[in-house]
C-alpha positions in Angstrom: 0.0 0.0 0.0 1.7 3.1 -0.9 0.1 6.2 1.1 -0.4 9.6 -0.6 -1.1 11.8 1.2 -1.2 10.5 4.4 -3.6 11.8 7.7 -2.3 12.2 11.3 -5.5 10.6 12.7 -7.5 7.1 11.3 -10.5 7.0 9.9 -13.1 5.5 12.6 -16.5 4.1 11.8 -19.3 6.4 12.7 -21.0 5.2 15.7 -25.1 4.3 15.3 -25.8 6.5 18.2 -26.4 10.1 17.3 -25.0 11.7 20.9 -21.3 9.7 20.4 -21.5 11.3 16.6 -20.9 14.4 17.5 -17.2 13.7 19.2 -16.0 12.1 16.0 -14.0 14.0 13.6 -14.1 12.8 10.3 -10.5 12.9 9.1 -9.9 11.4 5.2 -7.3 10.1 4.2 -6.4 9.0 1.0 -4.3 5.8 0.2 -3.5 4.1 -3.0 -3.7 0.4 -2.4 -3.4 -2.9 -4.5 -6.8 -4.8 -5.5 -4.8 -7.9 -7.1 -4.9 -8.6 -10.8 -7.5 -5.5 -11.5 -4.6 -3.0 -10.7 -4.2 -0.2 -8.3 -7.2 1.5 -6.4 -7.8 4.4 -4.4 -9.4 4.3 -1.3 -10.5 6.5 1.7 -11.3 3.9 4.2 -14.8 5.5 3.8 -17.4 3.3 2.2 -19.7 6.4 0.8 -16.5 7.5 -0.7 -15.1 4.8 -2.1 -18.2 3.6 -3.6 -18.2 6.7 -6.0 -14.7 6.3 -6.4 -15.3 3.1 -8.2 -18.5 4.3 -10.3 -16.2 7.4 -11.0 -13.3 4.6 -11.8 -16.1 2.9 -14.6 -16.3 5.6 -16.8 -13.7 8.3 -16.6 -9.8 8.1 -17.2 -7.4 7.4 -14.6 -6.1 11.4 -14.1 -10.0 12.8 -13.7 -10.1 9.6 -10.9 -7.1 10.8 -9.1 -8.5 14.6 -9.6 -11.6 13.7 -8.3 -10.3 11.8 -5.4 -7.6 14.6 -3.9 -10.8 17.4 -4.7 -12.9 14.7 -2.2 -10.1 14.7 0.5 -9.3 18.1 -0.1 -12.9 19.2 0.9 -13.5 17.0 3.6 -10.1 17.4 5.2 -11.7 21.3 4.9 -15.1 20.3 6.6 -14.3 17.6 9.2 -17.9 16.3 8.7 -19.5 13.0 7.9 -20.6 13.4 4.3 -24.5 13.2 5.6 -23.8 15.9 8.2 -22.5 18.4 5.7 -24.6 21.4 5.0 -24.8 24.7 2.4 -22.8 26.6 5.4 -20.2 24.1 5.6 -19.9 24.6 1.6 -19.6 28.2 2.1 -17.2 28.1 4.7 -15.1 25.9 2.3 -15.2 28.7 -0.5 -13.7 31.2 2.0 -11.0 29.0 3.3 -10.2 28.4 -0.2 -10.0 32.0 -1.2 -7.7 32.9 2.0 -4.2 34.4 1.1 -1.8 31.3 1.0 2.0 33.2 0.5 0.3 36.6 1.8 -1.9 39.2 1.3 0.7 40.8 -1.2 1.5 37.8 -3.3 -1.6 38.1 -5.9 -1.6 35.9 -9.4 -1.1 38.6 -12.4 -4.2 37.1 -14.7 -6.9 37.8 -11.8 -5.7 39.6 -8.8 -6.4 37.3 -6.2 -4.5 35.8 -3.4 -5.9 32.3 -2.9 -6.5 29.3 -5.1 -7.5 30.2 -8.8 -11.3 30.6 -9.3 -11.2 27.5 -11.4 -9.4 25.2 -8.9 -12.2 26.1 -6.4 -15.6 25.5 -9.3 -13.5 22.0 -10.3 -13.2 20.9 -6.7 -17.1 22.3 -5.8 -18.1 20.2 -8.8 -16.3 17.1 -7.7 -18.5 17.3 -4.3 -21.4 17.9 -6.2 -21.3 15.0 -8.0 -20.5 12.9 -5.0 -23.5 14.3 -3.8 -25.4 13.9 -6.6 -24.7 10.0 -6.3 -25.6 9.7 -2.5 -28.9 11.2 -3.6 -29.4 8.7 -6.4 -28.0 5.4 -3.8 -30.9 7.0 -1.1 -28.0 8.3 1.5 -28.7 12.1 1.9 -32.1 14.2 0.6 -30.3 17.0 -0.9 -27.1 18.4 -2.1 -25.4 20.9 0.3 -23.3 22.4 -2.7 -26.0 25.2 -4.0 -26.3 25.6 -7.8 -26.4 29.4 -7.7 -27.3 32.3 -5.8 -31.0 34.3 -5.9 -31.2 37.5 -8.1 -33.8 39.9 -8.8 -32.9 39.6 -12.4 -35.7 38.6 -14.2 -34.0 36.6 -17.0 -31.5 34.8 -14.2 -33.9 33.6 -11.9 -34.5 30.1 -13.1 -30.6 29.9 -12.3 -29.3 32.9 -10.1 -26.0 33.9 -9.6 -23.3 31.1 -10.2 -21.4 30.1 -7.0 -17.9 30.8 -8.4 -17.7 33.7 -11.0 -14.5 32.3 -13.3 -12.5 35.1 -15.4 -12.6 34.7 -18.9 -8.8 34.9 -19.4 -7.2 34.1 -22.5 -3.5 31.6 -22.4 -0.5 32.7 -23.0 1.6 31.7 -25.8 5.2 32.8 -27.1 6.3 34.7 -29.6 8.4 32.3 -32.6 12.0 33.9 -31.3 11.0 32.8 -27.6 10.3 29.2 -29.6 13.2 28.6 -31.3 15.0 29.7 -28.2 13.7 26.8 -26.5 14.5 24.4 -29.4 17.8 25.4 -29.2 18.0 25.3 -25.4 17.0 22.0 -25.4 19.7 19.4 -25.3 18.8 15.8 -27.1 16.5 15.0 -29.7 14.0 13.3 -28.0 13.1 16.4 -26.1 13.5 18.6 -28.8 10.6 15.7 -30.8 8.7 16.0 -27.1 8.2 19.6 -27.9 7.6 19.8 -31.4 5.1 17.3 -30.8 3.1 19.9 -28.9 4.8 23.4 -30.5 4.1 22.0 -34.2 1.2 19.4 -33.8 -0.8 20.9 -30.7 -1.0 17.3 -28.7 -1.5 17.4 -25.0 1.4 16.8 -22.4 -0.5 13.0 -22.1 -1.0 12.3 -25.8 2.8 13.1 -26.3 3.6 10.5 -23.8 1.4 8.0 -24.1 2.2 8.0 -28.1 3.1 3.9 -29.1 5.4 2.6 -31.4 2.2 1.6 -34.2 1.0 5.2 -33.2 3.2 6.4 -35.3 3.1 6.4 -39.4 6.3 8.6 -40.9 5.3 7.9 -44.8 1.9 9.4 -44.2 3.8 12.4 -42.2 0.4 11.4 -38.9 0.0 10.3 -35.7 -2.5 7.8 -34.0 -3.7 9.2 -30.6 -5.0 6.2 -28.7 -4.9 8.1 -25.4 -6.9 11.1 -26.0 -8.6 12.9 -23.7 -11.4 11.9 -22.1 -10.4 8.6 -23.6 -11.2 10.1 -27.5 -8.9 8.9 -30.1 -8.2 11.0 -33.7 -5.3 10.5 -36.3 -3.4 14.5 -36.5 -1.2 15.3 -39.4 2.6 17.0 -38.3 5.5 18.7 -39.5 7.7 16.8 -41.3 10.2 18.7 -39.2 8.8 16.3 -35.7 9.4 13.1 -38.0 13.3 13.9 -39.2 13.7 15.0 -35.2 12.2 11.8 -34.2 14.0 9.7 -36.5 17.3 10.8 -35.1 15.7 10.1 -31.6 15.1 6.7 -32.7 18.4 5.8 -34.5 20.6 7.1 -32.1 19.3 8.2 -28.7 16.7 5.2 -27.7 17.8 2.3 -25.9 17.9 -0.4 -28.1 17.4 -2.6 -25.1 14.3 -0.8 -24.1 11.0 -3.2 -23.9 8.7 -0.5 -24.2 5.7 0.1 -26.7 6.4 3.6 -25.7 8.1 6.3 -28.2 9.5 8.2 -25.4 11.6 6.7 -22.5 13.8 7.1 -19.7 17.6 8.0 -21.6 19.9 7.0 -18.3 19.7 6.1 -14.7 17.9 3.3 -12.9 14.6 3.4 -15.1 16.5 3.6 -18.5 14.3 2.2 -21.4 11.3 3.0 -18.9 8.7 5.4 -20.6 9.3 9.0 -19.6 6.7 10.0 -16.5 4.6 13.3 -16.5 7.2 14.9 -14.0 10.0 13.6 -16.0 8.9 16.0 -19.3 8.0 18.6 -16.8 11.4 18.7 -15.6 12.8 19.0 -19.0 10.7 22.2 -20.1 11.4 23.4 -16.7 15.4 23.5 -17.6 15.0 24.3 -21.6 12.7 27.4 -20.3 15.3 28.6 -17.9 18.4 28.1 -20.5 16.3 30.4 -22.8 15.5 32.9 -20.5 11.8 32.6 -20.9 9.8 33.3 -17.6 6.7 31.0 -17.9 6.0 28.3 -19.9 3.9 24.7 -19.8 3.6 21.9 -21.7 -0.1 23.3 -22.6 1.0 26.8 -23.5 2.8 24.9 -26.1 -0.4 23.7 -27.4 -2.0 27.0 -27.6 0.7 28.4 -29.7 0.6 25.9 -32.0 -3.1 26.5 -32.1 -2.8 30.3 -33.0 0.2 29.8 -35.0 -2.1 28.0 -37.4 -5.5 30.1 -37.4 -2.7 33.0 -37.9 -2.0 31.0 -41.0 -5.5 30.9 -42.4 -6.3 27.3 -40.8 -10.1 27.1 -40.7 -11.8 26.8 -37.2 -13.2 23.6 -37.8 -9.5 21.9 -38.9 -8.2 23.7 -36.0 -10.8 21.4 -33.3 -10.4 18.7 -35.3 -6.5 18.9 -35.2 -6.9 20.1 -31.2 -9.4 16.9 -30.6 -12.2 19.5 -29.1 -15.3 18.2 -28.5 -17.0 21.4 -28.6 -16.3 24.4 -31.5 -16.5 27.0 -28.4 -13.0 25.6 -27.0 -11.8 26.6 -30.1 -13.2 30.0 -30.7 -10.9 31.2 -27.9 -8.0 30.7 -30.5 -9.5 33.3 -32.9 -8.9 36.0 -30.1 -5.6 35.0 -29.2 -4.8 35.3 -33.1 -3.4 38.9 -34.2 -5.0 39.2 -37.5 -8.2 37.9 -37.1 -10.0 40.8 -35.0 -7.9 43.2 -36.6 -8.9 42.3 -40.3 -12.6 42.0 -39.7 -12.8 45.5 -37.8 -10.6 47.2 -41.2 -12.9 45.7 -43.1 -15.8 46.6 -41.1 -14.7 50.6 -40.9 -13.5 50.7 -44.4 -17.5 50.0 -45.1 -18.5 52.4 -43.0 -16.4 55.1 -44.0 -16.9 54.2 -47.8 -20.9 55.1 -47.4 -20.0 57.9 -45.1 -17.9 59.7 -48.1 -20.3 58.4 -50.6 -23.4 60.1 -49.1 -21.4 63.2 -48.1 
């Protein structure tokens, strides 16, 4: 059983007898542990909890399980309640501890001002309890859900749904410029990361897609890749730069261990886990270097993606390739990249003012 992120105190049943109830605290703690053949599971040492960990486990992918699970501990490690004692004050009270100032009251994130956690960490983990609760009112456990679904308002044409709970920015993501790019290329020191990061610069795949790419994945005479492992467990075949394939050629031929057993394109290079595939910290790690070599300030794997997203729309790639090649489920994910391209806004509004000034001369 490998513990992570352990509690100070055990989890103890709940006593039947209401008065006893009120002395116990209710303390998760969440433990990965080994269920034989079927793999690893997660498990609270709660059975309300665990239960919906495994109908959660049934039909999502493994990182929204292990989301959902910390977003459960996080909350009830907040409340200190019984899931059935928890009420819309307790969810409240939750909010505000999450928006307290965690480095200080003069540390504030640049996009949106605040001190505590991001607006969207705090909806994500709100929605994780709702759901819980959502399934503890289907099993017959609790009457209601304590998380509210928004707040009154006198507005006419929001009453049916008031006020939402958590009020997100609409920020748009950063990207860099292609002089901060080719900076990090060059920073970058073998040509399996340098293929990592075109993989995401000049094909747009997700930080998961990128590692979880196979051997078959991958078809060099048709210049596409075969993403098994996309997400929300969606698979789609993306054309890329023949500049990825020549990098990952000379990955293949002279950086991969040939003694490596994996399916997996990318792997471990030295050490202990040499031929091992390459872990989520592991290429985390490597931007983390390349970023600081090139003197960039912030970068992610994902901000990666977004530039290669408004690099094409810059280029004249039409919205709809542009969620096919992104693997968006929606068309309104990818709308976002038409503000984050330069030209776009700016060439509609000359147009638009060249009109108007055209019929304002010719009546004049």
């Amino acid at each position: 059983m490998w513990v992570i992120s352990a509690c100070r105190r055990p989890v103890w049943p709940v006593p039947r007898d209401p008065v006893s109830r009120r002395s116990v605290v209710f303390v998760p703690c969440l433990v990965r542990s080994q269920r034989g053949c079927a793999g690893d599971a997660l498990r609270f040492g709660h059975r309300s909890l665990d239960d919906y960990l495994d109908w959660v486990e049934a039909r999502a992918r493994p990182n929204t399980v292990l989301a959902t699970a910390y977003d459960l501990k996080v909350f009830f490690s907040v409340v200190a309640k019984e899931p059935a004692e928890v009420t819309g004050v307790d969810v409240l009270d939750f909010i505000k501890a999450q928006r307290r100032p965690r480095r200080g009251v003069q540390v504030v994130r640049i996009e949106d001002g605040e001190a505590g956690l991001a607006a969207r960490t705090i909806k994500r983990r709100l929605a994780s309890v709702a759901g819980f609760y959502e399934y503890l009112i289907v099993r017959g456990d609790v009457e209601r859900n304590p998380v509210p679904r928004g707040l009154a308002t006198r507005s006419p044409s929001r009453a049916a749904r008031g006020l939402p709970v958590i009020r997100t920015p609409r920020t748009l993501p950063r990207v860099i410029d292609p002089d901060q790019a080719d900076a990090l290329l060059a920073a970058l020191r073998t040509e399996r990361d340098r293929a990592m990061v075109q993989a995401m610069l000049l094909g747009g795949l997700r930080r998961c897609e990128v590692l979880g790419l196979r051997m078959p994945d991958v078809h060099p005479g048709e210049k596409r890749l075969f993403i098994a492992e996309g997400k929300g467990g969606h698979q789609r075949i993306v054309p890329v730069s023949p500049r990825f394939f020549t990098t990952l050629a000379a990955y293949l031929c002279s950086e991969r261990p040939r003694s490596s057993s994996s399916e997996r394109v990318f792997v471990v290079l030295k050490g202990q886990r040499r031929g091992q595939p390459l872990s989520a910290a592991g290429l985390d790690e490597i931007i983390a270097g390349a970023r600081r070599r090139a003197g960039i300030s912030h970068l992610t794997c994902h901000q990666l993606r977004h530039t290669c997203f408004t690099r094409l729309r810059e280029a004249g790639m039409a919205l709809e390739a542009i969620q096919a090649q992104a693997g968006h489920r929606s068309i309104e994910s990818t709308r976002l990249y038409l503000h984050l391209a330069n030209d776009w806004l700016a060439g509609e509004y000359r147009r638009a003012i060249e009109a108007i000034d055209a019929q304002t001369f010719s009546e004049a």
